[in-house]
C-alpha angles and dihedrals in degrees: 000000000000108000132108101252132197130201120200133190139121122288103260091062099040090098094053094049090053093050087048090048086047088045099053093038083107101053096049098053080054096058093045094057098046094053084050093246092132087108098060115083114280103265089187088097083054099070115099135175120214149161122264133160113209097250099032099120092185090060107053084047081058098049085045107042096094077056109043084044094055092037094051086047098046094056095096089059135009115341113238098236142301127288105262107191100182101198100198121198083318099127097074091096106069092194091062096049103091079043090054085042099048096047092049086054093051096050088040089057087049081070118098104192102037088244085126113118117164119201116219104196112178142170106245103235110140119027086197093058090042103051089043090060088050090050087051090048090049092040084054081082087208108073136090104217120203139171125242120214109212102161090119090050096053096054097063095051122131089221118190120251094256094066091030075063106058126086096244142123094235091188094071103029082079130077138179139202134195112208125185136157113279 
């Protein structure tokens, strides 16, 4: 919407995520011209799929470094805008979370100006899983954990008849966090 985004996964699913990016270009043009941000430069060329496993730090300073670059020389003025990380249904591997923590530190450090904020959203599936990555945020001893309430946003979801399918209530199978430096 104007913003430098970067999409992260591993490599076997990098050519799904661009197709997806390719598949949703429209909407998003959509979306910039109904909220009137036609007049801000296309970011579209600014949306970039890459690999990333969660703990590589080299590569996240890769994946960063556009931003880091602006937001250093932007100190002087106006910042360019915060550090948005967007963690996506990627806790339900319990062996990966200190990986995952570790990795959203690291970006939020990257931040100058503590403007950094990263979003967990996840499917409840397993309290125990759950409550064990929520033991490891709070064990990182440097985040301020907070939860999101997205109850008017789910319910506007245009939710794919798989999950239309399913007996559930799909309003409360999701969660979200908001993590930034303390």
């Amino acid at each position: 919407m104007g913003w430098k985004v970067i999409m992260t996964d591993l490599d076997v699913c990098l050519e799904q995520a661009q197709q997806n990016v390719d598949s949703n270009l429209n909407a998003v043009r959509s979306s910039r011209s109904n909220l009137r941000l036609a007049d801000l430069p296309d970011s579209l060329d600014e949306m970039t799929v890459m690999e990333l496993w969660f703990g590589d730090d080299a590569a996240l300073e890769k994946a960063l470094s556009d931003w880091t670059i602006q937001v250093k020389a932007d100190l002087e003025g106006q910042a360019s805008g915060p550090l948005v990380v967007l963690c996506s249904d990627c806790i339900w591997k319990p062996e990966l979370h200190l990986l995952l923590i570790k990795t959203i530190i690291s970006a939020l450090r990257q931040c100058p100006t503590g403007a950094g904020v990263s979003l967990v959203a996840f499917q409840r599936r397993s309290p125990t899983n759950e409550a064990l990555f929520m033991k490891r945020l709070k064990e990182a001893e440097v985040l301020c954990i907070e939860s999101v309430d997205i109850a008017d946003v789910l319910q506007i979801v245009h939710w794919p008849p798989q999950a239309q399918s399913q007996n559930v209530d799909l309003v409360h199978e999701f969660q979200m966090l908001r993590l930034s430096l303390i």
